[in-house]
N, CA, C and O of each residue as an XYZ file, in Angstrom:
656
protein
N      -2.436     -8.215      0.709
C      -3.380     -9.177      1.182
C      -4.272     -9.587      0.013
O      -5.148     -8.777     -0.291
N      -4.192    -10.644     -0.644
C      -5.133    -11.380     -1.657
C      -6.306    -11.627     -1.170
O      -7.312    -11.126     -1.673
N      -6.357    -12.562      0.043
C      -7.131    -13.277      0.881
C      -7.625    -12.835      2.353
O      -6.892    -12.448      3.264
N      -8.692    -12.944      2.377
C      -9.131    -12.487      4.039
C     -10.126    -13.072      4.001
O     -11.007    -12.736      3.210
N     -10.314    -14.409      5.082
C     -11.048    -14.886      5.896
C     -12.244    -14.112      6.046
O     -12.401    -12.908      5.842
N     -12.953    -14.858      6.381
C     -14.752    -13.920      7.115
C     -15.415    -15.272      7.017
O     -15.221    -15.995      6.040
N     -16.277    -15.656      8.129
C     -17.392    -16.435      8.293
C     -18.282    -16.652      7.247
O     -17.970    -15.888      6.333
N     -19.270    -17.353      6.942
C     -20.613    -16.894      6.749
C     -21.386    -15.916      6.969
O     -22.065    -15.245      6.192
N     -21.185    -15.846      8.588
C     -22.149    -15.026      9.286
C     -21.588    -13.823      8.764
O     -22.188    -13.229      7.868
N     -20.311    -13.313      9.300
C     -19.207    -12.110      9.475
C     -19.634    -11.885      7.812
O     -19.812    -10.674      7.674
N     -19.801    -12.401      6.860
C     -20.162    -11.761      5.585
C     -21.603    -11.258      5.549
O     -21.866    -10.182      5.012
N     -22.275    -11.808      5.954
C     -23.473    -11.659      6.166
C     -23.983    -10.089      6.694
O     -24.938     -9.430      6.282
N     -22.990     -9.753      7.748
C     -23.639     -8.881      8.541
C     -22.767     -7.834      7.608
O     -23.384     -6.857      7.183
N     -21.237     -7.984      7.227
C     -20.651     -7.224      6.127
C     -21.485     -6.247      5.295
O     -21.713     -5.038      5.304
N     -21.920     -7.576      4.396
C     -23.034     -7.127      3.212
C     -24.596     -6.406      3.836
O     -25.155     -5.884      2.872
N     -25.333     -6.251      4.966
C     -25.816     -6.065      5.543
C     -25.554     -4.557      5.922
O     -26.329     -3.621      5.728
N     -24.193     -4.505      6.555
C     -23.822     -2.732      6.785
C     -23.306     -2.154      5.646
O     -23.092     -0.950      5.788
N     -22.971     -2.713      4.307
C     -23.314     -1.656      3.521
C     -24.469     -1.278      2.662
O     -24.623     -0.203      2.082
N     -25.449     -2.559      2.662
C     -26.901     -1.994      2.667
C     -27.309     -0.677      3.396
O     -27.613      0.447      2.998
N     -27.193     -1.275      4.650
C     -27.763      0.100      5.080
C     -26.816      1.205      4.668
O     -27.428      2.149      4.167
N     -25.635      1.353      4.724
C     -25.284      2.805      4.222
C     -25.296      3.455      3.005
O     -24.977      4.612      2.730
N     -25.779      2.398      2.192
C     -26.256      2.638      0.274
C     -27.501      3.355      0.732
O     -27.903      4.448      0.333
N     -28.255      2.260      1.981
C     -29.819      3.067      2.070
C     -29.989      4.694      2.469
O     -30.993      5.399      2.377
N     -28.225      5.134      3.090
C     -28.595      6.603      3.586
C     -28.311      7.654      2.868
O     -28.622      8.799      3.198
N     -27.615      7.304      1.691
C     -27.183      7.867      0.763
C     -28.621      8.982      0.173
O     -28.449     10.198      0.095
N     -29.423      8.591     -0.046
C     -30.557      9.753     -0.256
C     -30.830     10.830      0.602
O     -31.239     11.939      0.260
N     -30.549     10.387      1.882
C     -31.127     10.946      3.324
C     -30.094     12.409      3.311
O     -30.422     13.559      3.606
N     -28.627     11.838      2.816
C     -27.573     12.894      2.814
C     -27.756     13.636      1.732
O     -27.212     14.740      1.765
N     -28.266     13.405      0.931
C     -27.818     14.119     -0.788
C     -29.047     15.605     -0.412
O     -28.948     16.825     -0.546
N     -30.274     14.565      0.160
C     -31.490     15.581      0.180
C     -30.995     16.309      1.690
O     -32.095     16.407      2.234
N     -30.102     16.813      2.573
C     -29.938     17.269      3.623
C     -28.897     18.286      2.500
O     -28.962     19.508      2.370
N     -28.157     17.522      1.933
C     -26.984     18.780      1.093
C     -27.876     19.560      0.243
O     -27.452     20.640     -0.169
N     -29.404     19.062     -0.182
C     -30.053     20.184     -1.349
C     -30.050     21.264     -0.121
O     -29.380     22.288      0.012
N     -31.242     20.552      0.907
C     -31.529     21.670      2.076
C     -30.678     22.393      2.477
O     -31.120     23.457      2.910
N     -29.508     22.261      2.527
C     -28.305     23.424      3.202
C     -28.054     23.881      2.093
O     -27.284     24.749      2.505
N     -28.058     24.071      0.694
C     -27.931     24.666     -0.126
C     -28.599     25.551     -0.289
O     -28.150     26.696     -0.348
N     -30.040     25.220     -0.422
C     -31.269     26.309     -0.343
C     -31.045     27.406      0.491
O     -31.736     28.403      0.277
N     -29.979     27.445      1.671
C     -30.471     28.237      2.436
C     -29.156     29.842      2.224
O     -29.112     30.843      2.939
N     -28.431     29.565      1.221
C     -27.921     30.853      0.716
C     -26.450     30.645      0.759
O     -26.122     29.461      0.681
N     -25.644     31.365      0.848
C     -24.412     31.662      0.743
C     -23.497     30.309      1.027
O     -23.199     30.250      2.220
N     -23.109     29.495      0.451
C     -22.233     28.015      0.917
C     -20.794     28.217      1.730
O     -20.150     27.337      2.301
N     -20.507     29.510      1.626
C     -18.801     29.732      2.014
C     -19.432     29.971      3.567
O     -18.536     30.064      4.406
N     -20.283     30.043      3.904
C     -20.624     29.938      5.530
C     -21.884     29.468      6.394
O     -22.493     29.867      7.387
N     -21.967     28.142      5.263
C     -23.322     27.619      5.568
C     -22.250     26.724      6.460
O     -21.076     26.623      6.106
N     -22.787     26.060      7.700
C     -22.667     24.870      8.958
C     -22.705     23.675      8.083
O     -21.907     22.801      7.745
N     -24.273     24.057      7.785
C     -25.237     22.938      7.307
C     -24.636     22.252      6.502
O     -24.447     21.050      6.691
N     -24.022     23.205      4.940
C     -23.825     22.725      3.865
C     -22.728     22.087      3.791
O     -22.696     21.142      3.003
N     -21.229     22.488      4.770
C     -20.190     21.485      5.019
C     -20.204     20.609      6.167
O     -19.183     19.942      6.336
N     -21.346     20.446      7.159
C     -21.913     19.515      7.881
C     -21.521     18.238      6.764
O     -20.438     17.687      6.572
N     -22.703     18.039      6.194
C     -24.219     16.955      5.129
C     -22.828     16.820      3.960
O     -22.833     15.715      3.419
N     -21.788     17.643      3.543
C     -21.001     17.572      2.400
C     -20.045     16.622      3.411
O     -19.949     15.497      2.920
N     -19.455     16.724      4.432
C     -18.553     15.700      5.320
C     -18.790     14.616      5.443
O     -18.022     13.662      5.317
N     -20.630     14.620      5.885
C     -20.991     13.719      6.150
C     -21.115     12.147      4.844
O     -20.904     10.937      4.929
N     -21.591     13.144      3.701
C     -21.505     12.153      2.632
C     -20.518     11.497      2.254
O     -20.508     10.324      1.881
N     -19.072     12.713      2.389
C     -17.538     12.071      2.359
C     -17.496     10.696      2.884
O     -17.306      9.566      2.433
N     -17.834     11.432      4.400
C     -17.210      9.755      5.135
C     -17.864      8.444      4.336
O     -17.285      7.382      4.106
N     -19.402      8.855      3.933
C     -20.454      7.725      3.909
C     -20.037      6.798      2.964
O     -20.176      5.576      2.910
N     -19.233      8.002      1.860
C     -19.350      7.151      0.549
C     -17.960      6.755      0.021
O     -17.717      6.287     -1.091
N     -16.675      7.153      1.483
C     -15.523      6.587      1.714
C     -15.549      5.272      2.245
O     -14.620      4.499      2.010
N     -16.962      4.795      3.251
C     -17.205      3.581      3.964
C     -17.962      2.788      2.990
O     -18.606      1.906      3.557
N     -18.059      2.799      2.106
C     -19.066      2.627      1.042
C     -17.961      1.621      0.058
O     -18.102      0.412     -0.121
N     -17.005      2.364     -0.425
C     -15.805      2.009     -1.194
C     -15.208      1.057     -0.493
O     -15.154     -0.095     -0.922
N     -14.792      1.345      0.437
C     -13.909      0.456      1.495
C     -14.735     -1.119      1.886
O     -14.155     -2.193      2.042
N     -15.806     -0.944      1.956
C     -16.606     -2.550      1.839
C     -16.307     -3.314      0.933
O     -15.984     -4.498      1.026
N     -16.442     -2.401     -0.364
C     -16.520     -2.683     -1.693
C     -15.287     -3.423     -1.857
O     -15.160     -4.626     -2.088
N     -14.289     -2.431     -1.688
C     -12.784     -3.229     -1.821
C     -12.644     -4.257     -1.483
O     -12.160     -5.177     -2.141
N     -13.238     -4.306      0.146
C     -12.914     -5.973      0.570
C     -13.474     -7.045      0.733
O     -13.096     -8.101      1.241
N     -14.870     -6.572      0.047
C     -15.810     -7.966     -0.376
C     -15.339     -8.667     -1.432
O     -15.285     -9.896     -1.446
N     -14.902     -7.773     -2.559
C     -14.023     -8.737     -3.376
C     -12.587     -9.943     -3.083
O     -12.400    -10.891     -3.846
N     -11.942     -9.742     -2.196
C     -11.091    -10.263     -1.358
C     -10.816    -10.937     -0.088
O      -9.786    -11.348      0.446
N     -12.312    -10.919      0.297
C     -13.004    -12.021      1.055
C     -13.160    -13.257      0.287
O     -13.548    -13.378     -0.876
N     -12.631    -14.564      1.501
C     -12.546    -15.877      1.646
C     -13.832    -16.487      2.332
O     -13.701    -16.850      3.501
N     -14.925    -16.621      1.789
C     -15.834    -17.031      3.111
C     -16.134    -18.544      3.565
O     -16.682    -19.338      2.801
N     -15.745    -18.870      4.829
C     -15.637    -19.979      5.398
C     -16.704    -19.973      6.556
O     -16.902    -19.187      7.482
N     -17.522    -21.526      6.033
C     -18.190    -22.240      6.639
C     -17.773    -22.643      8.332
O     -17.408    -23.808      8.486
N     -17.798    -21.987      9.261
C     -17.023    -22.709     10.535
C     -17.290    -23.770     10.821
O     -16.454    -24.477     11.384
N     -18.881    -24.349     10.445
C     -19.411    -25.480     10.945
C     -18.241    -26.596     10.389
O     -18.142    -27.713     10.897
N     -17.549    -26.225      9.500
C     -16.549    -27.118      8.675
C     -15.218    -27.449      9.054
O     -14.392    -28.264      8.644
N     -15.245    -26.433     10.118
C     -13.936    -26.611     10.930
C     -13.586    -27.271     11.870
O     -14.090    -27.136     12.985
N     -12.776    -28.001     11.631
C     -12.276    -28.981     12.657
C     -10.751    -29.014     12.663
O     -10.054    -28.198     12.060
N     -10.269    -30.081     13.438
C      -7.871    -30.489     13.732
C      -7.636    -29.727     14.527
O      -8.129    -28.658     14.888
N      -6.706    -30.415     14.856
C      -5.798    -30.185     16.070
C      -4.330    -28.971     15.806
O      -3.282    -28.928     16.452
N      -4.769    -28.089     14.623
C      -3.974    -26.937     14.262
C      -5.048    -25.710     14.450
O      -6.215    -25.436     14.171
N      -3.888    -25.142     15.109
C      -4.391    -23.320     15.363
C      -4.841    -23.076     13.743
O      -3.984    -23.362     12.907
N      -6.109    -22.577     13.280
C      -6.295    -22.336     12.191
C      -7.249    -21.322     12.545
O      -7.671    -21.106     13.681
N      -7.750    -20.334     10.823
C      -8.900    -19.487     11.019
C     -10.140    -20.637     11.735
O     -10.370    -21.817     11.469
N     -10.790    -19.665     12.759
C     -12.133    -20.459     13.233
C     -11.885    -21.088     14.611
O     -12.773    -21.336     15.427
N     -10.173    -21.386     14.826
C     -10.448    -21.757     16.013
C     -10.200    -20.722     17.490
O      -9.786    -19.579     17.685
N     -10.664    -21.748     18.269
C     -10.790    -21.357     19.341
C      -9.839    -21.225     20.272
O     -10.036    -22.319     20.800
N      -8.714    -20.629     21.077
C      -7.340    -21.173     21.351
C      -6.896    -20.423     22.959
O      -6.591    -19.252     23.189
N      -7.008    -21.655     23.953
C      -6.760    -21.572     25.438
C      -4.927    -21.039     25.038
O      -4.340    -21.304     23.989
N      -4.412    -20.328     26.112
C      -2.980    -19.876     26.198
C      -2.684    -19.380     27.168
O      -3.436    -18.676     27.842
N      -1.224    -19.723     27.496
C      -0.957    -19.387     28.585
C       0.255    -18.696     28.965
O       1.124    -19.566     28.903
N       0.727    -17.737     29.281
C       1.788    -16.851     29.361
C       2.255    -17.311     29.888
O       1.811    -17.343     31.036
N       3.752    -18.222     29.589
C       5.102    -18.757     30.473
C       5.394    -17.901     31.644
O       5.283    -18.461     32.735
N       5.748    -16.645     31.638
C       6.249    -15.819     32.645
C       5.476    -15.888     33.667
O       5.841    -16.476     34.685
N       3.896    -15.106     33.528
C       2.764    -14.692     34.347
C       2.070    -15.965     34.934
O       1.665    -16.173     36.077
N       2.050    -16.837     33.707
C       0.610    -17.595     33.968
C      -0.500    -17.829     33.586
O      -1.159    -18.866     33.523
N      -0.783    -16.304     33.198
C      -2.233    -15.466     32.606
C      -2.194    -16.557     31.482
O      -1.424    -16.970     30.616
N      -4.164    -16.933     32.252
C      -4.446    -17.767     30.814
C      -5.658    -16.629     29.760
O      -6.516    -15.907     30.268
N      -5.467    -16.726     28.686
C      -6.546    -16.178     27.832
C      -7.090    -17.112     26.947
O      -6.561    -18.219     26.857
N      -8.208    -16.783     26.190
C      -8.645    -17.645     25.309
C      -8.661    -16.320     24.081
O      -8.618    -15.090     24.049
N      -8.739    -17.317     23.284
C      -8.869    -16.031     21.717
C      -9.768    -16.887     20.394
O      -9.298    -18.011     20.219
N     -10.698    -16.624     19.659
C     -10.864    -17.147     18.606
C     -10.115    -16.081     17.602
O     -10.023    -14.858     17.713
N      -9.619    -16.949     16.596
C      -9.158    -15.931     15.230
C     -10.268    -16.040     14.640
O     -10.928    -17.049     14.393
N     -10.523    -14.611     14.342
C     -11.522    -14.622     12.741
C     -10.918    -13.591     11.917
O      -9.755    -13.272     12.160
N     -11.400    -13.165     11.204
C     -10.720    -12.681     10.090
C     -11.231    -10.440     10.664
O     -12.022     -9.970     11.482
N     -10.528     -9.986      9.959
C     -10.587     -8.407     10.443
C     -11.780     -7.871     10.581
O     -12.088     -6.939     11.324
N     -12.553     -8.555      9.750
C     -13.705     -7.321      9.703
C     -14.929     -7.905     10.401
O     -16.081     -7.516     10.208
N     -14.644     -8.654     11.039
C     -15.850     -9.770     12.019
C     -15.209     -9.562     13.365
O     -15.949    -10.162     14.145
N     -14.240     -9.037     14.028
C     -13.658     -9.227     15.110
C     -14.275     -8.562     16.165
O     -14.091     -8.863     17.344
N     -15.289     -7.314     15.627
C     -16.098     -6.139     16.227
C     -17.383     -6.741     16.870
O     -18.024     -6.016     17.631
N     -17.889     -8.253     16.575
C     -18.936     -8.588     16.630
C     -18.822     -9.666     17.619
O     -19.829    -10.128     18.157
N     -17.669    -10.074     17.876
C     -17.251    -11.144     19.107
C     -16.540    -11.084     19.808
O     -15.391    -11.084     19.366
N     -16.690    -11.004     21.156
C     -15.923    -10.662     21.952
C     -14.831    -11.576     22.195
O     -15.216    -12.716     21.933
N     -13.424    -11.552     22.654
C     -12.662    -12.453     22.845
C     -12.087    -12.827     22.036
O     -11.152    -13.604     22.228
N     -12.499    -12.343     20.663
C     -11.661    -12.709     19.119
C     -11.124    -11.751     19.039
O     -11.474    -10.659     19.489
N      -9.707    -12.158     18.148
C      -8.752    -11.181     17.608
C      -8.266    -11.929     16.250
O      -8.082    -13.129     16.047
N      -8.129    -10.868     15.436
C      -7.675    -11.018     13.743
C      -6.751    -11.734     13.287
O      -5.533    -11.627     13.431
N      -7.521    -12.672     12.579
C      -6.224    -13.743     12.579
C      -4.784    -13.209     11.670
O      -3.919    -13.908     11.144
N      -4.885    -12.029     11.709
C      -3.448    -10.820     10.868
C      -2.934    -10.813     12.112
O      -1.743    -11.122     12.085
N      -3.428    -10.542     13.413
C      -2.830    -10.277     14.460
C      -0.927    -11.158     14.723
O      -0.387    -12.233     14.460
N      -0.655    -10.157     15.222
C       0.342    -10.400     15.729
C       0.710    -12.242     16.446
O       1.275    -13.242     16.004
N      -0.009    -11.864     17.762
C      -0.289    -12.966     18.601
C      -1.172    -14.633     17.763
O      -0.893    -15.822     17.921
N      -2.420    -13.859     16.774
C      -2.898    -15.382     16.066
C      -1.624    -15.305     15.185
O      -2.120    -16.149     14.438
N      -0.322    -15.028     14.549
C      -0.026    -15.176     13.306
C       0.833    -16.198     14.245
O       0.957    -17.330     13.776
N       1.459    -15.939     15.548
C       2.231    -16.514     16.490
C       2.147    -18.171     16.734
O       2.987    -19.016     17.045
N       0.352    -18.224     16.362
C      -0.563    -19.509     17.160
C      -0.459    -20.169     15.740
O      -0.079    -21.334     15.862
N      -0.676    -19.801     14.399
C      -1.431    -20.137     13.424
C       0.305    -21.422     13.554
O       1.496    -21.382     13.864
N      -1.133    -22.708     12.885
C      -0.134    -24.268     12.749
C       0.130    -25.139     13.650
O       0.214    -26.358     13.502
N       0.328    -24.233     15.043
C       0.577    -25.248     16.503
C      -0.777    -25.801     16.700
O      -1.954    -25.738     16.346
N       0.166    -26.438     17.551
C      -0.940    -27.369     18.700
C      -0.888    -27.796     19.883
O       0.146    -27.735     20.548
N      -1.930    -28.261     20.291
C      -1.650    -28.372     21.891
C      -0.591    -28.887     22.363
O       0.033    -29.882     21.995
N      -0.367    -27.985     23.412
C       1.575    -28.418     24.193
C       2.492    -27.561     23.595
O       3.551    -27.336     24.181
N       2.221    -26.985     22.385
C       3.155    -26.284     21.254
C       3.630    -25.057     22.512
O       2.853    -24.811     23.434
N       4.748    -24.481     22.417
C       5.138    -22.974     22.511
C       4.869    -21.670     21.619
O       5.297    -21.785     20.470
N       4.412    -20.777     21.840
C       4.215    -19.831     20.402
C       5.446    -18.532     21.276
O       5.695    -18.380     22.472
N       5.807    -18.031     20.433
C       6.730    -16.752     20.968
C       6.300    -15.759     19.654
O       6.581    -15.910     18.465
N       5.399    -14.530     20.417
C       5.221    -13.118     20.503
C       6.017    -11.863     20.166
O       6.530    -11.267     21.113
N       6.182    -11.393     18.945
C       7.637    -10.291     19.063
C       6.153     -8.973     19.551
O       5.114     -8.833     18.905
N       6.573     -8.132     20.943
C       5.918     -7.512     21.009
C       6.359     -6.605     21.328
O       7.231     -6.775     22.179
N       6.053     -4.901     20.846
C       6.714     -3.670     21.411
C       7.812     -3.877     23.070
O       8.873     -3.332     23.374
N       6.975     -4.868     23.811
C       7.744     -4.840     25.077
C       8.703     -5.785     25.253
O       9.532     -5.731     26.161
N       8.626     -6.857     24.243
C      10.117     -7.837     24.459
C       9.310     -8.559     23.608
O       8.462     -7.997     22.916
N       9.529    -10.015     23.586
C       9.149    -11.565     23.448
C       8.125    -11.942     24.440
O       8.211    -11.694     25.643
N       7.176    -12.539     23.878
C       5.978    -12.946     24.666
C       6.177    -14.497     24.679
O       6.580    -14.933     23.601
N       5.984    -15.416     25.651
C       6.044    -16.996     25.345
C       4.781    -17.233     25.594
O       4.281    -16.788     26.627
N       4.380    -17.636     25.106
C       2.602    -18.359     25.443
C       2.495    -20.008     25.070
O       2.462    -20.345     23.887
N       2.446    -20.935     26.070
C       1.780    -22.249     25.875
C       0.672    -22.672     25.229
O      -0.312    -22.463     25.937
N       0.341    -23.278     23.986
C      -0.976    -23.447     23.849
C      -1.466    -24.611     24.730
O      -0.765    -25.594     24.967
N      -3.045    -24.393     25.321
C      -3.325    -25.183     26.547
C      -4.626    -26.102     25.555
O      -4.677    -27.320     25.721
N      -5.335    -25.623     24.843
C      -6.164    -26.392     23.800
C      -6.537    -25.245     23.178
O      -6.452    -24.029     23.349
N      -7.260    -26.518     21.909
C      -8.025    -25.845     20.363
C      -8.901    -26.593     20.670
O      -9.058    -27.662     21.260
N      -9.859    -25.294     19.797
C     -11.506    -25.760     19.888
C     -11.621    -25.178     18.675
O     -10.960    -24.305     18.112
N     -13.112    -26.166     18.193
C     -13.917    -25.339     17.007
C     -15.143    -25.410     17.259
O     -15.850    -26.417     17.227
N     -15.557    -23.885     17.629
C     -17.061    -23.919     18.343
C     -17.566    -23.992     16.903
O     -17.812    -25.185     16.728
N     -17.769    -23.501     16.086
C     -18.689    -23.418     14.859
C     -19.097    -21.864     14.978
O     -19.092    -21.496     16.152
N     -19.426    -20.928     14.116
C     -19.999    -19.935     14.159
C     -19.699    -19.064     15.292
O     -19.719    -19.688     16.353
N     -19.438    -17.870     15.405
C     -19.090    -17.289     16.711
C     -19.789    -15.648     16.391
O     -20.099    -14.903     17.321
N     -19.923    -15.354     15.260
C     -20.728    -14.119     15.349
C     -21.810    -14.204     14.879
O     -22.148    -15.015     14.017
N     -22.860    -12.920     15.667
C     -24.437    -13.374     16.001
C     -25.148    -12.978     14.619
O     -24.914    -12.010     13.894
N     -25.949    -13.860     14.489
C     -26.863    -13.757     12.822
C     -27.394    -12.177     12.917
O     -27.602    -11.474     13.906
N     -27.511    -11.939     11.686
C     -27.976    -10.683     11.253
C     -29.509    -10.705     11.662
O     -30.007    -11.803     11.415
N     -30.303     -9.885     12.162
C     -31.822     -9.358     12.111
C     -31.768     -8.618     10.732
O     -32.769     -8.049     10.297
């Protein structure tokens, strides 16, 4: 993956959660002095508690890192056409069932912040990505072939909520 999509916003709040976890980085280091202080490390709680805990912190730490560099960031307000693209919005309808859903694609790491969106890596958006309304999309899914109608595209603009 060279490229990955993200909003404005979806970067925003990105760069935002690894602020804060740069900010806890002291909070852990000074919890690992304290479990140190308190004697023997081969059976301190504490001391492989605060030592785990930093693991994860400063494994989630890296992993931002990686993919802020490889973030695409797109303006939604800019999005517009009548092609399934990142940003839009996309009515569908299961040939077999019926079942209509709606889905916006956004990109992976914004998908947590809006409900009803799924990654435009996904399976199902990679299915949508190019059509257009009236189009057929077909689904390879663990359980067979999925047929889904596209019923319309939309481009709301922005779909995940501004950072406080």
């Amino acid at each position: 993956m060279s490229s990955i999509p993200i909003s404005i916003e979806g970067f925003a709040r990105v760069k935002k959660e690894l602020e804060n976890l740069e900010a806890m980085r002291p909070e852990v280091i000074q919890a690992i002095k304290e479990a140190r202080e308190e004697g023997d490390l081969r059976e301190n709680a504490g001391y492989e508690a605060a030592r785990e805990r930093q693991g994860m912190l400063e494994a989630k730490i890296s992993y931002i890192k990686s993919r802020i560099s490889e973030f695409n960031v797109i303006d939604l307000n800019d999005m517009d056409g009548e092609k399934v693209c990142y940003g839009a919005t996309v009515r569908i309808e299961n040939i077999d069932t019926g079942e209509i859903r709606e889905y916006t694609l956004l990109g992976p790491d914004e998908t947590e912040y809006v409900n009803g969106s799924i990654s435009v890596f996904s399976p199902v958006a990679r299915a949508l990505l190019g059509k257009e309304a009236g189009d057929e999309a077909v689904v390879k899914a663990p359980k067979g072939k999925i047929e889904y109608e596209i019923i319309s595209i939309e481009f709301k603009g922005p779909q995940v909520p501004p950072v406080e």
